[in-house]
C-alpha positions in Angstrom: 6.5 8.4 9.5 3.2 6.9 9.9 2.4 4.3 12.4 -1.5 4.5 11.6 -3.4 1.6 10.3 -6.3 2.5 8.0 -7.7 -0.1 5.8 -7.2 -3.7 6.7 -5.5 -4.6 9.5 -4.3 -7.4 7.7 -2.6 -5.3 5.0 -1.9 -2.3 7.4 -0.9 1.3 5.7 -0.6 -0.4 2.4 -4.3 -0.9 2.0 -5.0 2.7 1.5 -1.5 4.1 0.4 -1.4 6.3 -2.5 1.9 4.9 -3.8 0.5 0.9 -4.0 -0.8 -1.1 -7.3 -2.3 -4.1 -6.9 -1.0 -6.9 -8.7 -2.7 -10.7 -9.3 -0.9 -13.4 -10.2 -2.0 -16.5 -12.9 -3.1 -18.5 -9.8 -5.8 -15.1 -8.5 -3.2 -14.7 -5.6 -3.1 -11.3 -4.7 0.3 -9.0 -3.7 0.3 -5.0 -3.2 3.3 -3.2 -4.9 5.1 -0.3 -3.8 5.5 2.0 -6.6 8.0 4.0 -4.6 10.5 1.1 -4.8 10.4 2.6 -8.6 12.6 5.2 -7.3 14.4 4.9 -4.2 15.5 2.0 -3.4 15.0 2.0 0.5 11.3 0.8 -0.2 10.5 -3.4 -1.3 8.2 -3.4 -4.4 6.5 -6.2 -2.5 6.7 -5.8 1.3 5.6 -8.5 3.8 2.2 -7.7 5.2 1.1 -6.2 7.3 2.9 -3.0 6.8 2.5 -1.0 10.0 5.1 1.6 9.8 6.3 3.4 6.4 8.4 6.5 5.8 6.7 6.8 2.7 2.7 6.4 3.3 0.6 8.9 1.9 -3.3 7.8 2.2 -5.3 8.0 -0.9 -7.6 10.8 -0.8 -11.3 10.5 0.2 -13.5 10.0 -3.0 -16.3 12.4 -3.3 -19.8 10.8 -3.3 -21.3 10.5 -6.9 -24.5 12.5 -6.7 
């Protein structure tokens, strides 16, 4: 389990997860989804922010610098 907060501290693991689409609603508001609530059922698809501890984090990996 990860207990690292990467990203921002508002959103906590979520904002650099692996496993997380963003989603905008008609009004511009903004939620993050868990695409591992797809398949097990132990995860929210929309968990309350800040997420600070997950089972399931994996960070997204570096990008490579465009030359």
């Amino acid at each position: 389990m990860s207990d690292a907060t990467p990203g921002n501290p508002q959103i906590g693991l979520c904002a650099s997860c692996l496993h997380k689409r963003e989603v905008v609603s008609g009004k511009g508001s903004l939620f993050l989804y868990c695409l591992r609530a797809e398949t097990d059922a132990h995860y929210r698809k929309y968990p309350p922010l800040p997420v600070l501890r997950c089972a399931g984090y994996e960070g997204s990996p570096p990008s490579s610098p465009q030359e």
